[in-house]
C-alpha positions in Angstrom: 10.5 -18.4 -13.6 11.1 -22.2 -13.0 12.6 -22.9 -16.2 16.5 -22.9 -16.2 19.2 -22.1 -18.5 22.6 -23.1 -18.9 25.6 -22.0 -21.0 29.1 -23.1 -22.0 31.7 -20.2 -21.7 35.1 -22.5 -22.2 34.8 -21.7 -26.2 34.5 -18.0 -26.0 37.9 -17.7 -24.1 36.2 -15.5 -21.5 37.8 -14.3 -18.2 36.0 -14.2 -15.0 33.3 -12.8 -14.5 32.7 -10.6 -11.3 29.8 -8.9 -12.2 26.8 -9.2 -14.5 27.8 -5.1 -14.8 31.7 -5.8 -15.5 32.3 -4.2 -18.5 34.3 -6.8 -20.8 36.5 -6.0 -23.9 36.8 -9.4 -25.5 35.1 -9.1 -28.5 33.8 -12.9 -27.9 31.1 -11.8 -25.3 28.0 -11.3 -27.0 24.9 -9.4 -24.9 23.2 -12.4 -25.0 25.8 -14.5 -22.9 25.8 -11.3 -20.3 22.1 -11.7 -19.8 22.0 -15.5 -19.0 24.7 -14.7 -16.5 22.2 -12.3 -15.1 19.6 -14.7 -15.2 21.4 -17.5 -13.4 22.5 -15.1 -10.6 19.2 -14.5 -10.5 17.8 -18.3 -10.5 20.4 -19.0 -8.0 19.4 -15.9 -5.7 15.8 -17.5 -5.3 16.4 -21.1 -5.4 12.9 -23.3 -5.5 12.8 -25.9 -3.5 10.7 -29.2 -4.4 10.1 -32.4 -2.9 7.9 -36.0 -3.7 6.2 -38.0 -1.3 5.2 -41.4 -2.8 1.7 -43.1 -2.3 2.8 -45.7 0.7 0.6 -48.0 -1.3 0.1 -48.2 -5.1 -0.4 -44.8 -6.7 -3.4 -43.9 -7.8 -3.6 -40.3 -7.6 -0.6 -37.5 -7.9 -1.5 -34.3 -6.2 1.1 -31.3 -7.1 0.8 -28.4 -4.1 2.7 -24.9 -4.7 3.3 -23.2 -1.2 5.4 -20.8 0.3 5.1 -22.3 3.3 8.1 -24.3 4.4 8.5 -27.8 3.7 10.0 -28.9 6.4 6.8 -27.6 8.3 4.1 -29.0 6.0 5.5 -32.6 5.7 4.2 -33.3 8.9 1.1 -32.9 7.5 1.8 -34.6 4.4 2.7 -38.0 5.9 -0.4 -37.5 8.0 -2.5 -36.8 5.1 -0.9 -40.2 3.4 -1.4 -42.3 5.9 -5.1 -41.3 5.6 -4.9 -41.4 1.7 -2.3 -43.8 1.3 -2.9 -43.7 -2.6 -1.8 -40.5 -3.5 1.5 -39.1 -3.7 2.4 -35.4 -3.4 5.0 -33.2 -4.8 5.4 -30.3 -2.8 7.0 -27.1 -4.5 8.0 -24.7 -2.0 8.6 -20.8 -3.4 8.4 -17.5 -1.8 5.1 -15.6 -2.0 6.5 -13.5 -5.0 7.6 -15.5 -7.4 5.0 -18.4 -6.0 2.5 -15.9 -7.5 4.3 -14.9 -10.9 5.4 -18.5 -11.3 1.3 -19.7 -11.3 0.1 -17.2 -13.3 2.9 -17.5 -15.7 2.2 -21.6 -16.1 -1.7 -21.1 -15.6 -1.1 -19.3 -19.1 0.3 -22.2 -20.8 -2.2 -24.8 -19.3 -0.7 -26.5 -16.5 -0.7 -25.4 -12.5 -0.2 -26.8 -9.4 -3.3 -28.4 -8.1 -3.3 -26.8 -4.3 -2.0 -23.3 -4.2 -0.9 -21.8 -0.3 0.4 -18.3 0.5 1.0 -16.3 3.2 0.7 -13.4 1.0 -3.5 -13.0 1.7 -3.4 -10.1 -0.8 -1.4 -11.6 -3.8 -4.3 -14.8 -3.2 -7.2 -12.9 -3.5 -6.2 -11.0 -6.4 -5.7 -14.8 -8.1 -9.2 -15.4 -6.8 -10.6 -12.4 -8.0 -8.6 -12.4 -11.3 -10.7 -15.8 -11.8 -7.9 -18.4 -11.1 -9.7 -20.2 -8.7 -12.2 -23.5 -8.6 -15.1 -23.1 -6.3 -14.0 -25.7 -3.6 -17.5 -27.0 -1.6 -16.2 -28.7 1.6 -17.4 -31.6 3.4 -16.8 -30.3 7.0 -19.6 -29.2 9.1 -19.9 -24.7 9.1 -17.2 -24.6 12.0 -14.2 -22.1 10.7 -15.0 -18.1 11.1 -17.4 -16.8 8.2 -14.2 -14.0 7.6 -11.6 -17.1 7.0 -13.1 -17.8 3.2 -14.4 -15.9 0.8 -16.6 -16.6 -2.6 -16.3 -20.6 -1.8 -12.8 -20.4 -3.8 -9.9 -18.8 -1.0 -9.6 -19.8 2.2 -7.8 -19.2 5.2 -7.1 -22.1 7.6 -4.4 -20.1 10.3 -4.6 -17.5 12.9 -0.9 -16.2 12.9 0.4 -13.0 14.6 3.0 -10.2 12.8 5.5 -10.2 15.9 8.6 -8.8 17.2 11.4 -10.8 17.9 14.2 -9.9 20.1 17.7 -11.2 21.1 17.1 -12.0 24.9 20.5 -12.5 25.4 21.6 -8.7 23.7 18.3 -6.8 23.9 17.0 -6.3 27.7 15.6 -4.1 30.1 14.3 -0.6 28.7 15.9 -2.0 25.7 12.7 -4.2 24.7 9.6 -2.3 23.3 6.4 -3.6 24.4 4.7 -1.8 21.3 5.3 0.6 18.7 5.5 3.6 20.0 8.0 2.7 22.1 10.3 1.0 19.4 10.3 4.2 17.5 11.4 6.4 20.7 14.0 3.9 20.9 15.4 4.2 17.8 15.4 7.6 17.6 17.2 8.3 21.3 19.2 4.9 20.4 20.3 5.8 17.2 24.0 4.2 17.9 23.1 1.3 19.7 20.2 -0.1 17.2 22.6 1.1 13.9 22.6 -2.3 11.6 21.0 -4.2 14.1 17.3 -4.3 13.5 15.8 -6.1 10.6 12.2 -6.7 8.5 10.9 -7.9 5.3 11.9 -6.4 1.9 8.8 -5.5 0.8 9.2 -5.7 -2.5 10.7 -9.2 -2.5 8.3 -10.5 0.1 4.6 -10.7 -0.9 4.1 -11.4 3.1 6.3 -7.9 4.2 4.2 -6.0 1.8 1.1 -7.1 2.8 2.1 -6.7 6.8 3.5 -3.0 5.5 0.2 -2.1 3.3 -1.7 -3.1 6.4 0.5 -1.1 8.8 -0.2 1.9 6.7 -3.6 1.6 7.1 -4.2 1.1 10.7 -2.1 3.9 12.6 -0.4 7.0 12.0 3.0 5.4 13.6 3.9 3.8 10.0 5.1 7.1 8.6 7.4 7.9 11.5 8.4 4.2 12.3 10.4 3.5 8.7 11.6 6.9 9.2 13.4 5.4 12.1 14.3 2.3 10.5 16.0 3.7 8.0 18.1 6.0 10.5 19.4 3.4 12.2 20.1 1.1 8.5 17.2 -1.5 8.7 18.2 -4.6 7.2 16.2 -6.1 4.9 15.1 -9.6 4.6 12.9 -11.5 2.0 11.9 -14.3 4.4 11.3 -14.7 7.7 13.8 -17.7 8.3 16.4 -15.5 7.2 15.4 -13.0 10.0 15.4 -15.7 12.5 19.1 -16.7 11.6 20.4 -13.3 12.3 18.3 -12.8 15.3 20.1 -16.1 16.9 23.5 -15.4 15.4 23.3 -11.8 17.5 23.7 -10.1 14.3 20.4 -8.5 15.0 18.8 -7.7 17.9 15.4 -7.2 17.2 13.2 -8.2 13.7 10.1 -6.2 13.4 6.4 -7.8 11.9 8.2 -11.5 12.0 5.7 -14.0 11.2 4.6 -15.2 14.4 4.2 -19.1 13.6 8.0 -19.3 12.9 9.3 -17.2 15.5 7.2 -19.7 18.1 8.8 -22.5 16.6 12.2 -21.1 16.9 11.8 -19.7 20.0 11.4 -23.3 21.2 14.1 -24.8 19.9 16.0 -21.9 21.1 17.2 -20.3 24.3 18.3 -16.7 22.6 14.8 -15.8 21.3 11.6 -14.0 23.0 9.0 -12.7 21.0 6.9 -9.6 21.2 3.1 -9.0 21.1 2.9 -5.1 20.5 0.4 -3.6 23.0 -0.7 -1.1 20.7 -1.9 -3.9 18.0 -1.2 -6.9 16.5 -2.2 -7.6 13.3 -3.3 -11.5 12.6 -2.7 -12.7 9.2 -4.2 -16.5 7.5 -2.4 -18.5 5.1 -5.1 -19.5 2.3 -5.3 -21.9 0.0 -7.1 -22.9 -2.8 -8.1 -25.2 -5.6 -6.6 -24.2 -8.9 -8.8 -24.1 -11.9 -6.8 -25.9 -14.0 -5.9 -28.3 -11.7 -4.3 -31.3 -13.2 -6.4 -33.5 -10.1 -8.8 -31.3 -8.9 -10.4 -34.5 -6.5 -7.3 -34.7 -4.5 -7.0 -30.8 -4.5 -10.0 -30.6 -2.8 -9.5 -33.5 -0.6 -6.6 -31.5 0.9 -7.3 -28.5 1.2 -10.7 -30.2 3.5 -7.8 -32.2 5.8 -6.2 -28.8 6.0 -9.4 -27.4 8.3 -10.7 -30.4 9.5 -9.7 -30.8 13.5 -7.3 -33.7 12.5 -5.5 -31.4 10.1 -5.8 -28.2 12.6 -4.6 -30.4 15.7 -1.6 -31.1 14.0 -0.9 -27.7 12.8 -0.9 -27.0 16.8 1.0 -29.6 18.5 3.9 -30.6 15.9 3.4 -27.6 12.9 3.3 -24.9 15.1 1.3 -22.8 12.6 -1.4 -21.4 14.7 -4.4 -22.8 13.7 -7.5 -21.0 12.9 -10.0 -24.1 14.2 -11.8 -22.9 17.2 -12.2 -25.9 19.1 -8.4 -26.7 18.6 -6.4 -25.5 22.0 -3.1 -24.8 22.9 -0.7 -22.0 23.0 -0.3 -21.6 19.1 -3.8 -21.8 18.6 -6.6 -18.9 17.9 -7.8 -19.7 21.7 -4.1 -19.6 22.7 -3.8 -16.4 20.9 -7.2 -14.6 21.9 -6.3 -15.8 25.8 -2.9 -14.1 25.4 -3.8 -10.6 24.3 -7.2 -10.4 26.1 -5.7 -7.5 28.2 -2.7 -6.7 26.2 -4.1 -4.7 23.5 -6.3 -5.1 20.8 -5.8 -7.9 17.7 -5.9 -6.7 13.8 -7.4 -9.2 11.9 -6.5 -9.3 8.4 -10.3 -10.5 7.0 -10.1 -12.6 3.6 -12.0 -10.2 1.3 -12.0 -7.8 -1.6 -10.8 -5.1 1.0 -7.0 -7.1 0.1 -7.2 -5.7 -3.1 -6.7 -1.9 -2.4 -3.0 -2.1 -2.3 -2.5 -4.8 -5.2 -3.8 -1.9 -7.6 -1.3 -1.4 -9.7 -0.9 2.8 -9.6 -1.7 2.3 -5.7 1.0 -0.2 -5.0 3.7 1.4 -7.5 2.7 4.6 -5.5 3.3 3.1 -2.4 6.7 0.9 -2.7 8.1 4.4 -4.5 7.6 6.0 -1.0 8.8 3.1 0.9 11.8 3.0 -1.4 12.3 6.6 -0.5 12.5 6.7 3.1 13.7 3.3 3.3 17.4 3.3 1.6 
């Protein structure tokens, strides 16, 4: 939820409060005051971020985007896009994938969305797609973007980013480093000690991104099973973004972060000399952000516009050289690039693409997905 409440507790004489579970015994506290307090915890657990970019010239336009993509990343391309479209200014609402999804739907109800809508959660955007959510978005770029990267002329895909490992150079070496699954889950089962507390991924049921990486995981190898077996034995911790991971992999308070998002981990990596990343030989699943045009877009135009700069070769350029999001154009090179990416696991083993698709929908059934984060939950304490 976006809305927020607040409450004055001076007048009911009330102690302190250590716990929305605390029992009280002042007769003053009614169950309605407890619940806000759990609420608030809960608003301030998963803060939204927002931000507004004026038109460097008179405003004509207003274009809302709601992304779970960082801000900090995508206002490079914001100011790009303005000084292109100088006329329009932008307010950028950045949310993770889960509560980016129930905070559309929920507003989408009541007649008034975001314009442009970006996830790394492929799964949770289709279903909005299918669901009917979406305007049919005809683009003005020549056919040059894979045929797998969109789907019904409404979701598309506009990076080619890798799940990864990440490691602690400076703590994790030698035989220590896995160079794919199989090995990781030998490790931590001879290694029990030495990994305890130390390895981390996404909480899959607060990251739409960790559960599609997991539900995808489950379907391509028989290691799943046995892997969060092993994460559990050694007290996986558990993470509901990947910048969070990334802090605790530089700190040392991890060593190693399994199914990272790999555009992130490349950009820290850089700017860091404690972080490697990992490319698992066995596979490596390859995952889009998509984006679409809402259909109840407030300004559908300017919608549209951007979500056209966002795979157009100026847009996917600058995703490569300053974003660092891997870009899904295939005439755009680089390291962080589909080329980069192909080039880099020619020999290595083999890449998973994650295909845009109804296929996305078999674990966002609701009796399949309960089913499956009940037997998560179960191994995975």
């Amino acid at each position: 939820m976006s809305s927020f409440i607040t409450t004055n507790l001076s007048s009911a004489r009330i102690g302190s409060l250590t716990s929305c579970g605390h029992v009280l015994k002042q007769s003053q506290l009614t169950l309605a005051i407890v619940m806000t307090s759990c609420l608030l915890l809960a608003t301030v657990s998963n803060p939204v971020k927002a931000a507004t970019y004026p038109a460097p010239s008179k405003e004509q336009q207003h274009l809302k985007i709601l992304s779970s993509t960082d801000e900090s990343v995508m206002k490079i391309l914001i100011t790009d896009y303005q000084s292109r479209h100088p006329n329009v200014t932008i307010e950028y609402k950045e949310s993770n994938s889960v509560p980016l999804f129930d905070d559309f739907r929920e507003n989408y109800e009541q007649g008034r969305t975001a314009d442009l809508i970006i996830s790394s959660a492929m799964d949770l955007q289709i279903k909005l797609v299918n669901d009917g959510y979406a305007a049919t978005h005809i683009s003005n770029l020549p056919d040059t973007l894979p045929a797998w990267s969109q789907w019904r002329n409404q979701a598309f895909g506009f990076t080619y980013e890798p799940a990864v490992m990440v490691y602690n150079k400076k703590l994790l070496t030698g035989a220590y480093i896995p160079k794919d699954r199989f090995e990781l889950i030998d490790l931590l089962r001879d290694k029990t000690d030495y990994f305890k507390g130390r390895i981390g991924t996404y909480d899959i049921e607060k990251s739409g991104f960790g559960y599609l990486l997991a539900s995808q995981d489950a379907q391509q190898a028989s290691t799943w099973g046995r892997l969060t077996e092993n994460l559990n034995s050694v007290d996986v911790k558990l993470y509901d973004s990947t910048r969070g991971m990334l802090n605790a992999l530089e700190s040392g308070e991890l060593l190693l972060g399994y199914n990272v998002l790999g555009s992130y981990a490349y950009a820290a990596i850089e700017a860091s000399d404690q972080l490697a990343m990992i490319l698992p030989n066995d596979y490596t699943l390859v995952m889009s952000r998509v984006a679409f045009v809402s259909k109840k877009a407030g300004n559908p135009q300017a919608g549209h516009q951007f979500l056209d700069y966002l795979m157009s070769v100026q847009g996917q350029q600058l995703l490569a050289i300053k974003a660092r999001l891997y870009p899904i154009h295939p005439q755009v090179t680089g390291q962080a690039t589909y080329s980069g990416l192909q080039a880099a696991t020619r020999n290595r083993g083999l890449l998973r693409l994650i295909k845009l698709g109804p296929a996305l929908l078999t674990y966002q059934d609701q009796m399949k997905k309960a089913n499956f984060l009940s037997e998560w939950k179960k191994v995975i304490h």
